[in-house]
C-alpha positions as CSV (number, residue, x, y, z in Angstrom):
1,X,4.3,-13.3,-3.1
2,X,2.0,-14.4,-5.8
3,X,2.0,-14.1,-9.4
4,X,-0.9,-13.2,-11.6
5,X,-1.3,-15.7,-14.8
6,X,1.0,-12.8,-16.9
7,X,3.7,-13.7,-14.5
8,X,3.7,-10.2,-12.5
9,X,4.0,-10.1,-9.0
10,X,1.5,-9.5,-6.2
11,X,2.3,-8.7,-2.9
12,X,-0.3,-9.3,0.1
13,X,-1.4,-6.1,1.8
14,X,-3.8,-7.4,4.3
15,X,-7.5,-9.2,4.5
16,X,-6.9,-10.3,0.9
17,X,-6.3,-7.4,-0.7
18,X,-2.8,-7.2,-3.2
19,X,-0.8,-4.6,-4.6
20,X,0.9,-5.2,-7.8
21,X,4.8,-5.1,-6.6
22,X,6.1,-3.3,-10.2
23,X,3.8,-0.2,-9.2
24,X,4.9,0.4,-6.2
25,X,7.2,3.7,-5.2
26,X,7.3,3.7,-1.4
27,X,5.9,2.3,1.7
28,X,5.6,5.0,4.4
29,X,4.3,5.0,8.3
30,X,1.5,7.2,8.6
31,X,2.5,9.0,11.3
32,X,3.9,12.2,10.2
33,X,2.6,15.2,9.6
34,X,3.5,15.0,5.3
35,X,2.1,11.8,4.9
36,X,-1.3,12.7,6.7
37,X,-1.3,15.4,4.2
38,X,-0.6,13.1,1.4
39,X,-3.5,11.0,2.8
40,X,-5.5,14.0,2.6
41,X,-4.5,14.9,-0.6
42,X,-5.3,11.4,-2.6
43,X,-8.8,11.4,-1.5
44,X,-9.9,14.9,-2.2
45,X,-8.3,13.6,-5.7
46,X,-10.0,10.3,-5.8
47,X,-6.9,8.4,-5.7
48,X,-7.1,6.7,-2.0
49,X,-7.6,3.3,-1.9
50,X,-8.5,2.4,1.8
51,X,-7.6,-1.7,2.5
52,X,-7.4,-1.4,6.4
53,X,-10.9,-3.1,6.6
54,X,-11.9,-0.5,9.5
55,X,-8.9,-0.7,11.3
56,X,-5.9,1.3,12.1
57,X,-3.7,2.7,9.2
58,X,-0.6,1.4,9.8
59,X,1.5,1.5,6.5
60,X,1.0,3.8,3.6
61,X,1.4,3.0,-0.3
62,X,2.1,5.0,-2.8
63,X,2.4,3.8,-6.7
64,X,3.7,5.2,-10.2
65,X,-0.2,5.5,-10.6
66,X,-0.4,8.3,-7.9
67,X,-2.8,6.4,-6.2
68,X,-2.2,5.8,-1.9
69,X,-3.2,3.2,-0.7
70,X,-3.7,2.6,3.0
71,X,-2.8,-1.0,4.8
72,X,-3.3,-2.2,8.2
73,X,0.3,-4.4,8.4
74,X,3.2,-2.6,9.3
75,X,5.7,-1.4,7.0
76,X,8.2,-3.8,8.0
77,X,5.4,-6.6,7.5
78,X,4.6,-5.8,3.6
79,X,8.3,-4.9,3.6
80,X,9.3,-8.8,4.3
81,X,6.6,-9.6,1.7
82,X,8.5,-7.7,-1.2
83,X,12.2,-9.6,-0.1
84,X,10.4,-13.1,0.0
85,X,10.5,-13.2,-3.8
């Protein structure tokens, strides 16, 4: 886990890309039926953030912001990440 200059945390997500940790509600698979829909959803709202780098979606993010954002680690892997602090 990093943390930005302002001391808040920032969890890894894949190729690069962070998440800040305090925003974060829930980390979902994407493999039922509601969270396709919420996938749906965010983009037809503007608020899907896409970080798989081309590849398969494999965990789901959702924040306070009501933005979804879409990783390529599993949920366990970004889950690990989080209890590391």
């Amino acid at each position: 886990m990093k943390k930005t200059e302002k001391g808040l945390p920032l969890i890894n997500i894949g190729f690069g890309n962070v998440v800040s940790a305090s925003r974060v509600i829930a980390i979902v698979a994407p493999g039922s039926s509601p969270m396709k829909r919420l996938r749906e959803e965010a983009g037809e709202r503007g608020k899907l953030v896409d970080a798989t780098q081309g590849r398969k979606t494999r965990a789901i993010i959702v924040t306070d912001s009501d933005h979804v954002i879409l990783s390529a680690l599993q949920t366990e892997t970004i889950t690990q990440r989080f209890q590391e602090e």
